[in-house]
Backbone atoms as SQL, in Angstrom:
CREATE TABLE atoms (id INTEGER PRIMARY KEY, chain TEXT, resi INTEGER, resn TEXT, atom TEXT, x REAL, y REAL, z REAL);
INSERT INTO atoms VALUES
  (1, 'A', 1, 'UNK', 'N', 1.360, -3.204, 24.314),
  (2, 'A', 1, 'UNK', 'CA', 1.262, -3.524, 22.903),
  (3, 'A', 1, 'UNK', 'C', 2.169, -4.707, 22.595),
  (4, 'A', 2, 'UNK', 'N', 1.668, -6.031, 21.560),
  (5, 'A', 2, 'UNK', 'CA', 2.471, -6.834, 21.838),
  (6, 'A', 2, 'UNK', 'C', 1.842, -7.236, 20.305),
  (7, 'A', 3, 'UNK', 'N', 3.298, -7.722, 19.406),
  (8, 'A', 3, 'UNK', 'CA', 2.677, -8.267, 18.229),
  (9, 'A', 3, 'UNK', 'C', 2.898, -9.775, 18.128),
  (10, 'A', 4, 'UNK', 'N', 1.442, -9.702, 18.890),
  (11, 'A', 4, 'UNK', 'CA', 1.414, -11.509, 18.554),
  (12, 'A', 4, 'UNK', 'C', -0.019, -12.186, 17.979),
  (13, 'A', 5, 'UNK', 'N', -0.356, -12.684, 17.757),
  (14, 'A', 5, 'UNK', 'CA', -1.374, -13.363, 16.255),
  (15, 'A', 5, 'UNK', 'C', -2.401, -13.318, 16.945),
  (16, 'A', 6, 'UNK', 'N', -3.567, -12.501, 17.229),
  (17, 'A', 6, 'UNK', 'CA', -4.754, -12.345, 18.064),
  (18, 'A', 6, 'UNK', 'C', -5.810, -12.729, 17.063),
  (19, 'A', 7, 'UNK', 'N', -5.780, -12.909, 16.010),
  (20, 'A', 7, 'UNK', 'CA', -6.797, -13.919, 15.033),
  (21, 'A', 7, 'UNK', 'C', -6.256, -14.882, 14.420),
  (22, 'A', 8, 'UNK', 'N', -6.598, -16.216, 14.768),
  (23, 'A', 8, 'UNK', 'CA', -6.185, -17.485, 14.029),
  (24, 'A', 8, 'UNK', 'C', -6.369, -17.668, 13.140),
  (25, 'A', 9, 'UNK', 'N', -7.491, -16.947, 11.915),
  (26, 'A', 9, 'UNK', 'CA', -8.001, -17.170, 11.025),
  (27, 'A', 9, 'UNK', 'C', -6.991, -16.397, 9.680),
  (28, 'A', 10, 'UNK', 'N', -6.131, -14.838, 10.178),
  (29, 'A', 10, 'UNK', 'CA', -5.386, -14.777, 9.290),
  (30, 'A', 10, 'UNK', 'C', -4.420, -15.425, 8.419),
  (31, 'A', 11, 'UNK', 'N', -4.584, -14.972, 7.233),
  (32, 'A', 11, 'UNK', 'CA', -3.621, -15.781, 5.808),
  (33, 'A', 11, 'UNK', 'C', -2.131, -15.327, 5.729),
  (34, 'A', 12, 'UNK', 'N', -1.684, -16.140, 5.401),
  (35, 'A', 12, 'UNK', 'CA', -0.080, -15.770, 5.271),
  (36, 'A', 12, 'UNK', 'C', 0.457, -14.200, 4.512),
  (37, 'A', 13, 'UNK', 'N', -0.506, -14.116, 3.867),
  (38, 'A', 13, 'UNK', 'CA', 0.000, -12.711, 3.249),
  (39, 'A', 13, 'UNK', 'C', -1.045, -11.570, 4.444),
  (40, 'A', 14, 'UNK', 'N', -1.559, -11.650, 4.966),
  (41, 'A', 14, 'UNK', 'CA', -1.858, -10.692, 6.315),
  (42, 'A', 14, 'UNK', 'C', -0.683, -11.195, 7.316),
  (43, 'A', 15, 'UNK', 'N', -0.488, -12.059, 7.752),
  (44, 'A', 15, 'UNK', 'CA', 0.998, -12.199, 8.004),
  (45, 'A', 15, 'UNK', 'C', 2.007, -11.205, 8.014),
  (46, 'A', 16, 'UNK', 'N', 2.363, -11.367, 6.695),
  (47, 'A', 16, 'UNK', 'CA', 3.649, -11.175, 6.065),
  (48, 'A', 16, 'UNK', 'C', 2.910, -9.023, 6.510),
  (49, 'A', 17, 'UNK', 'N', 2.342, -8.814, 5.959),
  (50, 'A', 17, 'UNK', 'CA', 1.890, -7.215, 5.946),
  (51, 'A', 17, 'UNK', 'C', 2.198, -7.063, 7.804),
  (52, 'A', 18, 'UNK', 'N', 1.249, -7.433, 8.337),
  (53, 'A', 18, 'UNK', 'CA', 1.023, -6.954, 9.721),
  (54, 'A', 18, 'UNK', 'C', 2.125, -7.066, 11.111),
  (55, 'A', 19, 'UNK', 'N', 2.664, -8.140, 10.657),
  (56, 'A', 19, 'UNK', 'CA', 4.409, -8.685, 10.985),
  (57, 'A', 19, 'UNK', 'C', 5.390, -8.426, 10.814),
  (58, 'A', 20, 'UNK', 'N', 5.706, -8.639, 9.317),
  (59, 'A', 20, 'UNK', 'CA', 6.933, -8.307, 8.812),
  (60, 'A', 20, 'UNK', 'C', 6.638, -7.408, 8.118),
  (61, 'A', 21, 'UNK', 'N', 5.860, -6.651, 8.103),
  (62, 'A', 21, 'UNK', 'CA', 5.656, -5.104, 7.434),
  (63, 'A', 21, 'UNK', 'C', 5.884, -5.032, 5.573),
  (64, 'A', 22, 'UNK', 'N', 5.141, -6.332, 4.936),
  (65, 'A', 22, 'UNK', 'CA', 5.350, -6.191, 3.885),
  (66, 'A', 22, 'UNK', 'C', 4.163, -5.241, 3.106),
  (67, 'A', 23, 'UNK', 'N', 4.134, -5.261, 2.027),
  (68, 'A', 23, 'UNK', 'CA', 3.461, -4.025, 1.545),
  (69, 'A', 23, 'UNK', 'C', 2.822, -4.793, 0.476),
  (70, 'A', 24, 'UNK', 'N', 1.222, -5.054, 0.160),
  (71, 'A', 24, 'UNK', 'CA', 0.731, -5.286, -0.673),
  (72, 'A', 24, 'UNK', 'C', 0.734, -4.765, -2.015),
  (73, 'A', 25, 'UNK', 'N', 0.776, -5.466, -3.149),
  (74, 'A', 25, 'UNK', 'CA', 0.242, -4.732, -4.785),
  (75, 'A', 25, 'UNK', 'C', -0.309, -3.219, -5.123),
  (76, 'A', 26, 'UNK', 'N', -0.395, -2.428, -5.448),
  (77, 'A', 26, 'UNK', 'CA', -1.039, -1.649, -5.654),
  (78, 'A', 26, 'UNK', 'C', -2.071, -2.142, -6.029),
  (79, 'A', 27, 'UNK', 'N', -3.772, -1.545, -6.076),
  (80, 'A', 27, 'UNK', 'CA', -4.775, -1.648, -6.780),
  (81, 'A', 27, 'UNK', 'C', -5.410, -3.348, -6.809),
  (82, 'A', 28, 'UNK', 'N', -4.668, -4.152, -5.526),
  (83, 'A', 28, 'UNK', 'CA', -4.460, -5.697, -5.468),
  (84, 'A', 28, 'UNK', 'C', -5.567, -6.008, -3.986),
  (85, 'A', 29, 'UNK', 'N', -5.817, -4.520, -3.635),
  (86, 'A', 29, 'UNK', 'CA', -6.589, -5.076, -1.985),
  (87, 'A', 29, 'UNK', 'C', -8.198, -5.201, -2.230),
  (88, 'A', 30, 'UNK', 'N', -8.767, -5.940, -1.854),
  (89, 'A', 30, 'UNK', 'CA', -10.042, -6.087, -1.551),
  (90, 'A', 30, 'UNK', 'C', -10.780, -4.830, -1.159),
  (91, 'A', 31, 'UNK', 'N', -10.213, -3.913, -0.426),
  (92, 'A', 31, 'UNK', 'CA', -10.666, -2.567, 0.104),
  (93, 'A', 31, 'UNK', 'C', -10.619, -1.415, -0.515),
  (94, 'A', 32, 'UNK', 'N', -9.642, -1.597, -1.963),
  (95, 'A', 32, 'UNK', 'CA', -9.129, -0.319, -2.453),
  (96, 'A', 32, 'UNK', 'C', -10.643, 0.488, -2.979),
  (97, 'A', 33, 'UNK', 'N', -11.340, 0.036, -3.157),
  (98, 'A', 33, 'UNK', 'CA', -12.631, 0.005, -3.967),
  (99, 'A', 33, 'UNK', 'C', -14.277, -0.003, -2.992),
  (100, 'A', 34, 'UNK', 'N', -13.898, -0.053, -1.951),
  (101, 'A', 34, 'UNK', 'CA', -14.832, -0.257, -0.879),
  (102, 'A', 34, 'UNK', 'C', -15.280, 1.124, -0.283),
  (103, 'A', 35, 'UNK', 'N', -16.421, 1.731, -0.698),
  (104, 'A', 35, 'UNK', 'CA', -17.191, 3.145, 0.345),
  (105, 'A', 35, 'UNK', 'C', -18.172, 2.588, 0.748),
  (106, 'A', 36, 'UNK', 'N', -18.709, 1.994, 0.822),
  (107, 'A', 36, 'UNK', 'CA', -20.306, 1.996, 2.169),
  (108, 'A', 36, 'UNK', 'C', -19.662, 2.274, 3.122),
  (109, 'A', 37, 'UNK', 'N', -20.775, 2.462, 4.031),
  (110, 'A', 37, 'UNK', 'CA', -20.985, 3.103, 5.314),
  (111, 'A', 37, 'UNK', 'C', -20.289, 2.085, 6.247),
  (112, 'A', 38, 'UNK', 'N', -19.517, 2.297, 7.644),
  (113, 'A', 38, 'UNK', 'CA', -18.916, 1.296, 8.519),
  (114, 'A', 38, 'UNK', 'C', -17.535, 1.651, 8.702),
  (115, 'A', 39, 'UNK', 'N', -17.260, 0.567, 9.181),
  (116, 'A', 39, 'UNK', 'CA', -15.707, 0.789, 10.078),
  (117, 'A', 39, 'UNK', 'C', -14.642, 0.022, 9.568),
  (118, 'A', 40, 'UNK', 'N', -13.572, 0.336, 9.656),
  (119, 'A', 40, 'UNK', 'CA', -12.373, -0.517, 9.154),
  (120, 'A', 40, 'UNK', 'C', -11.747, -0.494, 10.415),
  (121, 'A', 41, 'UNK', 'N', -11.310, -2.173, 10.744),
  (122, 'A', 41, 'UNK', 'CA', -10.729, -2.540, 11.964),
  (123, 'A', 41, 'UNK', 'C', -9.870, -3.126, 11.412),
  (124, 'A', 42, 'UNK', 'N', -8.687, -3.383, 12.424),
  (125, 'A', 42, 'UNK', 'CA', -7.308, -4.443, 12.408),
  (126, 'A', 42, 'UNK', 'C', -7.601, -5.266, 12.538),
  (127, 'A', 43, 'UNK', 'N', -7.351, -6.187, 11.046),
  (128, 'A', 43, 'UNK', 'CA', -7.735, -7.411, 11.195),
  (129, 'A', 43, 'UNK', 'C', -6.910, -8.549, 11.567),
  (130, 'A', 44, 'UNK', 'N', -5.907, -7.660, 12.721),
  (131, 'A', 44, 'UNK', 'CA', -5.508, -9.091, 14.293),
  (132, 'A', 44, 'UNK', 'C', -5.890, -8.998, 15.151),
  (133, 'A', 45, 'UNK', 'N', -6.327, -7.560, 15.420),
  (134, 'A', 45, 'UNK', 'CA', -6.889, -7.479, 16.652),
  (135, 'A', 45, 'UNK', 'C', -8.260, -7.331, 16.827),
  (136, 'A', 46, 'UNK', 'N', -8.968, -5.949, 16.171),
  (137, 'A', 46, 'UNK', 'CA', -10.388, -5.967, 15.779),
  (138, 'A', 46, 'UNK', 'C', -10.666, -4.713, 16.415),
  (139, 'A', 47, 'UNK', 'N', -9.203, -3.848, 16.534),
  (140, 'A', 47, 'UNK', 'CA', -9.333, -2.803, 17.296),
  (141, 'A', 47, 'UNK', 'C', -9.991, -1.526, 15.755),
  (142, 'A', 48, 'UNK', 'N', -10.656, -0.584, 16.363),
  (143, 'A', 48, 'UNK', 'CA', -11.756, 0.353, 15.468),
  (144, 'A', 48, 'UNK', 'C', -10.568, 1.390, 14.700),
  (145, 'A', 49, 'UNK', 'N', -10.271, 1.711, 13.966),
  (146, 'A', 49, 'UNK', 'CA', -9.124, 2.062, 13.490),
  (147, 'A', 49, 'UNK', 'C', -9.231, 3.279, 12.080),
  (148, 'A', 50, 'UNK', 'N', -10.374, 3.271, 11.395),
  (149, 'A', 50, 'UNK', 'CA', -10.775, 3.870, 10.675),
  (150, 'A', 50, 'UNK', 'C', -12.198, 3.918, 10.334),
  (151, 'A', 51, 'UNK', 'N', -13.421, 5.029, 9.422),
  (152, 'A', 51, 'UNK', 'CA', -14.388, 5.113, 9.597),
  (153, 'A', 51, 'UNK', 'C', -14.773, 5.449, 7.711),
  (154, 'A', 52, 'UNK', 'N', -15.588, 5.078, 7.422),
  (155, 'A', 52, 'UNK', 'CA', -16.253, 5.267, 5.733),
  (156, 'A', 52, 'UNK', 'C', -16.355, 6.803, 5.899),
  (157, 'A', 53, 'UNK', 'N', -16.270, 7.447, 6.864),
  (158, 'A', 53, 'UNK', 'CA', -16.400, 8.973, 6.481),
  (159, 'A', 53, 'UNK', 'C', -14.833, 9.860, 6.155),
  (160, 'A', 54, 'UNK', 'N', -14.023, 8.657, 6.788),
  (161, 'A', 54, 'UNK', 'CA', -12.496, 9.317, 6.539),
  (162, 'A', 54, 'UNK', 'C', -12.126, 9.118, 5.042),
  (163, 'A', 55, 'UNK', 'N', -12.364, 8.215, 4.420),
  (164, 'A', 55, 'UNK', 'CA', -11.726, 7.019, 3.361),
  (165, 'A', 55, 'UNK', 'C', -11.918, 8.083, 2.362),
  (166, 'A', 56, 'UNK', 'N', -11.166, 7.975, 1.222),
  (167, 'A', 56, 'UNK', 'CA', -10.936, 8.599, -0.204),
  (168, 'A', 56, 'UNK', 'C', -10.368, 8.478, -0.861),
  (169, 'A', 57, 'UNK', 'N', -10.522, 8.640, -1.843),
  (170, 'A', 57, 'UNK', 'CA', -9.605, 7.836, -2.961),
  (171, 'A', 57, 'UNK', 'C', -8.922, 8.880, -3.704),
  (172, 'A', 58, 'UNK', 'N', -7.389, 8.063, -3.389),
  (173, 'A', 58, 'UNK', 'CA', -5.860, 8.771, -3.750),
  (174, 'A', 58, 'UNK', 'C', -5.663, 8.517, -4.573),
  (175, 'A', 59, 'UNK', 'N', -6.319, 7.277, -4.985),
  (176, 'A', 59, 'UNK', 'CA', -5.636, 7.167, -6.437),
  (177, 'A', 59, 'UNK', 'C', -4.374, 6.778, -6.863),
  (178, 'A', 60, 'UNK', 'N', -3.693, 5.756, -5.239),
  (179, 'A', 60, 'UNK', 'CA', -2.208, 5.447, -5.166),
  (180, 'A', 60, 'UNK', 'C', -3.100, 4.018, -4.909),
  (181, 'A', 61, 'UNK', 'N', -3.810, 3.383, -4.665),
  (182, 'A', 61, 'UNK', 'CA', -3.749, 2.096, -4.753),
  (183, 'A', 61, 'UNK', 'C', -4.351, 1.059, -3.702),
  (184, 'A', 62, 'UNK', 'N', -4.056, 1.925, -2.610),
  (185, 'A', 62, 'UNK', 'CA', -3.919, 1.563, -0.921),
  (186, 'A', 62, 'UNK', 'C', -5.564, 2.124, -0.631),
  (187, 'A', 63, 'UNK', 'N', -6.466, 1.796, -0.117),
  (188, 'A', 63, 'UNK', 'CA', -6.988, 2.581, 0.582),
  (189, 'A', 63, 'UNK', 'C', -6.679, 3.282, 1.331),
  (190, 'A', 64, 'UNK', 'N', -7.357, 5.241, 1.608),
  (191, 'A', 64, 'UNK', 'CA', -6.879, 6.074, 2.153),
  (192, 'A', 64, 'UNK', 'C', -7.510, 6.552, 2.998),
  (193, 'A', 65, 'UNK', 'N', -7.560, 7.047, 3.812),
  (194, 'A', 65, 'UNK', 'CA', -8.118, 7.997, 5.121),
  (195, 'A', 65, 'UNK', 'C', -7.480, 9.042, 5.083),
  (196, 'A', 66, 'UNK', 'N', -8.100, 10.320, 5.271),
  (197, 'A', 66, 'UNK', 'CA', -7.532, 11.377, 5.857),
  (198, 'A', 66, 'UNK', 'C', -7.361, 11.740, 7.705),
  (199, 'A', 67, 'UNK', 'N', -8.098, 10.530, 8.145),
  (200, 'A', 67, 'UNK', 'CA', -8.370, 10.947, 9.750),
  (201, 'A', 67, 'UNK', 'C', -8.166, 9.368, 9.863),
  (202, 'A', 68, 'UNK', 'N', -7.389, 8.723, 11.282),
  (203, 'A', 68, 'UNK', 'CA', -7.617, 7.577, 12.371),
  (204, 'A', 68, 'UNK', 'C', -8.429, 8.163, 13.645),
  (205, 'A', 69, 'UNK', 'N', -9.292, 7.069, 13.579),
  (206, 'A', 69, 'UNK', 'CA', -9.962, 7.104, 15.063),
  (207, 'A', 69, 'UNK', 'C', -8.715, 7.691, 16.424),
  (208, 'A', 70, 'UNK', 'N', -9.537, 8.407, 16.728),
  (209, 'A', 70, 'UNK', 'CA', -8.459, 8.975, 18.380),
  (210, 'A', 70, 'UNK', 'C', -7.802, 7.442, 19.047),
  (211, 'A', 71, 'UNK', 'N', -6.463, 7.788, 18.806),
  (212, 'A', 71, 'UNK', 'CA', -5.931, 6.942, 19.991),
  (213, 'A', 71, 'UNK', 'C', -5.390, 5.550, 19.359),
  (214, 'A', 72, 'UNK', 'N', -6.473, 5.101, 18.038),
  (215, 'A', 72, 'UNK', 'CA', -6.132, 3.735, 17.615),
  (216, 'A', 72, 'UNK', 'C', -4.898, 3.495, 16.609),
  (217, 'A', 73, 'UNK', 'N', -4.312, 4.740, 16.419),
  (218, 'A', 73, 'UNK', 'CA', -2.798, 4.901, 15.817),
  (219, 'A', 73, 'UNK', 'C', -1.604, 5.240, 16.320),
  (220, 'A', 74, 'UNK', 'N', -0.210, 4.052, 16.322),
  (221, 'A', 74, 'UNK', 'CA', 0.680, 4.673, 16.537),
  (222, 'A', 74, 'UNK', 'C', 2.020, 4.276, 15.313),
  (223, 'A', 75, 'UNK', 'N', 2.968, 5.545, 15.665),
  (224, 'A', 75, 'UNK', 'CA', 3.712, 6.350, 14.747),
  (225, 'A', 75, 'UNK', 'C', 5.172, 5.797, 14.755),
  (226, 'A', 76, 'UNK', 'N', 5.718, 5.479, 13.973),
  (227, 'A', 76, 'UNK', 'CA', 7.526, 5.170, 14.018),
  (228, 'A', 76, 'UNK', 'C', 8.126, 5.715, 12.826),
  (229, 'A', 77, 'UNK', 'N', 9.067, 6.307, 12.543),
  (230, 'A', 77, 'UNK', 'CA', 10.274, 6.876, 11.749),
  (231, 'A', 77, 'UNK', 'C', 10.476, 5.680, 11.020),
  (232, 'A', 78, 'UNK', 'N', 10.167, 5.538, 9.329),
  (233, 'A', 78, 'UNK', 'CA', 10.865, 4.818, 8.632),
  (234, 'A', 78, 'UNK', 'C', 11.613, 5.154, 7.653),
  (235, 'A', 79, 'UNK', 'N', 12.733, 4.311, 8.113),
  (236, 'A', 79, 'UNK', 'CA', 14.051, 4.915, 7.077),
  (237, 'A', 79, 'UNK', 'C', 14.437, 3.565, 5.869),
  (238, 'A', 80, 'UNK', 'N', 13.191, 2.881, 5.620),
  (239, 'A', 80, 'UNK', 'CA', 13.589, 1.293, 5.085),
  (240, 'A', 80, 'UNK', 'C', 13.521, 2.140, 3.895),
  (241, 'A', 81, 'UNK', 'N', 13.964, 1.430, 2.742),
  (242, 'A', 81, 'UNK', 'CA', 14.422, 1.533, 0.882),
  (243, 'A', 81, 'UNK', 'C', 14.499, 3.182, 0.406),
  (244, 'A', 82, 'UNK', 'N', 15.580, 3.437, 0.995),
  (245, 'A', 82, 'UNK', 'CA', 16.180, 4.993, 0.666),
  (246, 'A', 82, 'UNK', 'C', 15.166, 6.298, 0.835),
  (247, 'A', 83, 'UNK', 'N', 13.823, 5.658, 1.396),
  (248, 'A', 83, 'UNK', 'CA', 13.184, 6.904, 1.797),
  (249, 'A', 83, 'UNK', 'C', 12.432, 7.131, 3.733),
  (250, 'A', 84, 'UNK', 'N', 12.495, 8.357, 3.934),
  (251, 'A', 84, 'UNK', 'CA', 12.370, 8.800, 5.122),
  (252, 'A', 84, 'UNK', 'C', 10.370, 8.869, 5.563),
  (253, 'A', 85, 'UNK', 'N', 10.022, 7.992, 5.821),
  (254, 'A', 85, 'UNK', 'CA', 8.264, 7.870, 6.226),
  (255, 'A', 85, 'UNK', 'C', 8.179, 7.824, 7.410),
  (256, 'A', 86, 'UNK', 'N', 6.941, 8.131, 7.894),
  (257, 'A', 86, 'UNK', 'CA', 6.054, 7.533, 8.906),
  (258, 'A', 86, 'UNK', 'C', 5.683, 6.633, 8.826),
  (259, 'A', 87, 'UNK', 'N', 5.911, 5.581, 9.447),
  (260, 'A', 87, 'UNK', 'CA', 4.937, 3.914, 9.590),
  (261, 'A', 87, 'UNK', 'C', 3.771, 4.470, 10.606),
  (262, 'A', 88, 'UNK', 'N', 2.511, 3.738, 10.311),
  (263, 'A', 88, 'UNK', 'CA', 1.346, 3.735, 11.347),
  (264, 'A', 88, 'UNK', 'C', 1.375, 2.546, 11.746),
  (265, 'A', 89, 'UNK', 'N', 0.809, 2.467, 12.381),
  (266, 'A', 89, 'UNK', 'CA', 0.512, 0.754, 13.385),
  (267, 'A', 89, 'UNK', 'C', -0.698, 0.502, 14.453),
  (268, 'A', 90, 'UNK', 'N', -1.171, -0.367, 14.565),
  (269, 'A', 90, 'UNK', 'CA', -2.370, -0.694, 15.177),
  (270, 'A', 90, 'UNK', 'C', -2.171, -0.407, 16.750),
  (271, 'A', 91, 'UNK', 'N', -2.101, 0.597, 17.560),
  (272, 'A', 91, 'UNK', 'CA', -2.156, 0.615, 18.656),
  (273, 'A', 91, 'UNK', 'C', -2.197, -0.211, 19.513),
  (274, 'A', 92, 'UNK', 'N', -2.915, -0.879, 19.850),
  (275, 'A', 92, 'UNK', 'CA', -3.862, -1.908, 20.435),
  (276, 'A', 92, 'UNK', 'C', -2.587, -3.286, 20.078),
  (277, 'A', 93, 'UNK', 'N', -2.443, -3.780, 19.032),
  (278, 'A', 93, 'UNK', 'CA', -1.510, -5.120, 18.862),
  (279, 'A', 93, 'UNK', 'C', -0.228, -4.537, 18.018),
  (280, 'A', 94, 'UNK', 'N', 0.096, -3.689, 17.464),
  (281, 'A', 94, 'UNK', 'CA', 1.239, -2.998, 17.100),
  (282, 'A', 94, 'UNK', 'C', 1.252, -3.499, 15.557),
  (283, 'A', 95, 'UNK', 'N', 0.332, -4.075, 15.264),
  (284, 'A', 95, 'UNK', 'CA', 0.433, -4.636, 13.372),
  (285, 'A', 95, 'UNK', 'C', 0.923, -3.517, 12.849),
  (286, 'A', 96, 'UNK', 'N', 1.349, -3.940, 11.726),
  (287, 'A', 96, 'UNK', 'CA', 1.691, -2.407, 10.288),
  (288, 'A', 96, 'UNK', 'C', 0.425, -2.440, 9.668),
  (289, 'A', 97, 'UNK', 'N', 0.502, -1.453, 9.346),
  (290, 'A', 97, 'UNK', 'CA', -1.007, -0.847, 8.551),
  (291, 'A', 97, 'UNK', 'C', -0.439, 0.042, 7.518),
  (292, 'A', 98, 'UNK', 'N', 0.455, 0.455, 7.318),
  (293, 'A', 98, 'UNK', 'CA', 1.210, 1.168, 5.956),
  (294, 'A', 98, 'UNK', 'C', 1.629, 2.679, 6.703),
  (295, 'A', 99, 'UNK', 'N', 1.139, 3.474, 6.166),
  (296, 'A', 99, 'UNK', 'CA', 2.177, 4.707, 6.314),
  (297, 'A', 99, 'UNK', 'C', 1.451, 5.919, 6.298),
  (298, 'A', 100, 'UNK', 'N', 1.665, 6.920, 6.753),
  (299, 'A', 100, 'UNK', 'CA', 0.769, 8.253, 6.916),
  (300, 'A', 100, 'UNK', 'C', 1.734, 9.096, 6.078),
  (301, 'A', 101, 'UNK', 'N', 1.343, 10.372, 5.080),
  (302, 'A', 101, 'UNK', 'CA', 1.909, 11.243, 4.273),
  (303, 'A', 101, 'UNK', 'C', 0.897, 12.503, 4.568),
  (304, 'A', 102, 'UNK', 'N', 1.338, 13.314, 4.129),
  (305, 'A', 102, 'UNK', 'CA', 0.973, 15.179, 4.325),
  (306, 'A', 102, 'UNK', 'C', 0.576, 15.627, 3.091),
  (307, 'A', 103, 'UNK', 'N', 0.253, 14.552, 2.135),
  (308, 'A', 103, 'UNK', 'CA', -0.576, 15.146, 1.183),
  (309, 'A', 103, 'UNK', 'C', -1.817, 14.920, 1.246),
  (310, 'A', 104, 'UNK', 'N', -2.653, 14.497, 1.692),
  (311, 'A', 104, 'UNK', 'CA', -4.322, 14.860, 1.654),
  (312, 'A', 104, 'UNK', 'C', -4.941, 15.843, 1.121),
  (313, 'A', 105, 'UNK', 'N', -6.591, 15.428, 1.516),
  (314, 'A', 105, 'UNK', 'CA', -6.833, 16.791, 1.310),
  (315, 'A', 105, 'UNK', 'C', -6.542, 17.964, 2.373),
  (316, 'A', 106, 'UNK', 'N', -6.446, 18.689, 1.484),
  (317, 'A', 106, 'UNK', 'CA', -6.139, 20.445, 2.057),
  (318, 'A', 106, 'UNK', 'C', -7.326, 20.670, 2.758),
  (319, 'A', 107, 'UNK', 'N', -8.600, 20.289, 2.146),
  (320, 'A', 107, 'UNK', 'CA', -9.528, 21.097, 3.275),
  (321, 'A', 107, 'UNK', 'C', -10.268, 20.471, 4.681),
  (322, 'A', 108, 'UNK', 'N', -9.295, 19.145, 4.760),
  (323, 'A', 108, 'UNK', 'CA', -9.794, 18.248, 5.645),
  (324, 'A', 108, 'UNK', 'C', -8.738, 18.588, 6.511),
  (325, 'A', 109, 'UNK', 'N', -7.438, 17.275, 7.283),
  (326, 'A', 109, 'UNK', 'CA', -6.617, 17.005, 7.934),
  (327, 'A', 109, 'UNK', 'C', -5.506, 17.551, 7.003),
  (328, 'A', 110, 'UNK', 'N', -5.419, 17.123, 5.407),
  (329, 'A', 110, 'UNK', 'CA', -4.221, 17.642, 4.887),
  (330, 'A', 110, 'UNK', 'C', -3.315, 16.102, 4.932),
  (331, 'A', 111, 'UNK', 'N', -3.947, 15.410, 5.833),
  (332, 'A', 111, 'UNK', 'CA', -3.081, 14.033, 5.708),
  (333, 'A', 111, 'UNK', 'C', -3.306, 12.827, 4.826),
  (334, 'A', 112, 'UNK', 'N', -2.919, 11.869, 4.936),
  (335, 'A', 112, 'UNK', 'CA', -3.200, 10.620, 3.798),
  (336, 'A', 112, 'UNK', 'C', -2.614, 9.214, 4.522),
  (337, 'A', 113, 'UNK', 'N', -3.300, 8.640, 5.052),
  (338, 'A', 113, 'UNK', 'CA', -3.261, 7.352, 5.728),
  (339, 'A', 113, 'UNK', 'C', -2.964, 6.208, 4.770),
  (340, 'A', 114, 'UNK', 'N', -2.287, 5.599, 4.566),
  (341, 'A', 114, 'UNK', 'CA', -2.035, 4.818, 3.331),
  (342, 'A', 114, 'UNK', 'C', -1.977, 3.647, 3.882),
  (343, 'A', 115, 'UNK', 'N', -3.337, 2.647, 3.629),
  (344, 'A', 115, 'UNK', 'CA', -3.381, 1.502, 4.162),
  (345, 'A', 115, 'UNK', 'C', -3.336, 0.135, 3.586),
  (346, 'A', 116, 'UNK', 'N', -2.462, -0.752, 3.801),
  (347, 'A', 116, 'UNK', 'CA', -2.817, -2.477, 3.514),
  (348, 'A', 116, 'UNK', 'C', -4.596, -2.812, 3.368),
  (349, 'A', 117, 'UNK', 'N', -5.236, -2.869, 2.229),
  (350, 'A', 117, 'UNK', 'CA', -5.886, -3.846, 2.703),
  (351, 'A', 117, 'UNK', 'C', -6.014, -4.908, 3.423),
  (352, 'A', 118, 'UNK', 'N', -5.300, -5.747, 3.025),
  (353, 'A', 118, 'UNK', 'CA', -4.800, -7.071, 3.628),
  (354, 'A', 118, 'UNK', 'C', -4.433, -6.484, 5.715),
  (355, 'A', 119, 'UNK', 'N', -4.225, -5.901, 5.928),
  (356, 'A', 119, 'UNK', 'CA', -4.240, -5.328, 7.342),
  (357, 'A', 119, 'UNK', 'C', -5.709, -5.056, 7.775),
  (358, 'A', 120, 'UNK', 'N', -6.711, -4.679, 7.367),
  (359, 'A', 120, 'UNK', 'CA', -7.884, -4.174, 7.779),
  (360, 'A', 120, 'UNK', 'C', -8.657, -5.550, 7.427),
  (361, 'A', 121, 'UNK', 'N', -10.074, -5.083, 8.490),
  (362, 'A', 121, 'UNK', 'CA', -11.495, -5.734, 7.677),
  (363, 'A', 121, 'UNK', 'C', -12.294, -4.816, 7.545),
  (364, 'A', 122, 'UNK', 'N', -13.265, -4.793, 7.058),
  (365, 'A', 122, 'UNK', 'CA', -14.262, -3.624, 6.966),
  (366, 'A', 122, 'UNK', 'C', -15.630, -4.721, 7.693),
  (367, 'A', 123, 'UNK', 'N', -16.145, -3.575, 8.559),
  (368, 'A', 123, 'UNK', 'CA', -17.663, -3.760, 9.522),
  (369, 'A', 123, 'UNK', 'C', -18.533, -3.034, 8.431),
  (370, 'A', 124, 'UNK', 'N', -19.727, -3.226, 7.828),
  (371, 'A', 124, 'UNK', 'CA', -20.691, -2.449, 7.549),
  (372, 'A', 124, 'UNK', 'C', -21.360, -1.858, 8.363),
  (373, 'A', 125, 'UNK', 'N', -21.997, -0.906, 8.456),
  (374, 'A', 125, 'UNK', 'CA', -22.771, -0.433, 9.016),
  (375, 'A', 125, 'UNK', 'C', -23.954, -0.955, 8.678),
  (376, 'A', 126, 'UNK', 'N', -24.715, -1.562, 10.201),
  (377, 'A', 126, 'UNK', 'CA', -26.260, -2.192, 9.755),
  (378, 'A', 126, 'UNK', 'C', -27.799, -1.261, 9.876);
């Protein structure tokens, strides 16, 4: 895993998110608002990362998942601005993708994937 710029085409504020782990606007992503059918990939790497059947709306801002694809998530202890989280990260190139929480739904995983737009692209399904 190595975080280094595997799409040339990203903008400075995917940058700043997937790098330096900044955290987009609330209610500010292109995705917050997005259900059709398809896939949400890392948009440095293009690794498969989430699915339109996970996604739901939290109502915090971020697009949400209750489930990551097997394998395409990994996990670090964050202790940044006085609170104790999980960071997620793109397996595959190690980008930030925001943060996983234990409130979901109850009758699914119970979890809540809390994602950057600006980190993802979305694939439609054709």
């Amino acid at each position: 895993m190595t975080k280094d710029v595997k799409n040339p085409d990203l903008s400075d504020e995917q940058k700043a998110v997937l790098f330096d782990k900044a955290t987009e606007a609330p209610f500010s992503g292109a995705l917050v608002y997005t259900f059709d059918t398809g896939d949400y990939v890392c948009a440095n790497c293009g690794s498969k990362l989430f699915t339109s059947h996970t996604k739901f709306d939290a109502g915090c801002g971020w697009p949400s998942f209750d489930q990551a694809v097997e394998g395409s998530i990994i996990t670090e202890k964050d202790t940044t601005h006085g609170m104790v989280r999980t960071e997620i990260m793109c397996a595959q190139c190690g980008g930030h993708l925001g943060h996983v929480f234990d409130d979901g739904p109850k009758e699914t995983t119970g979890l809540r994937y809390c994602v950057n737009s600006l980190s993802l692209q979305f694939t439609p399904k054709k």
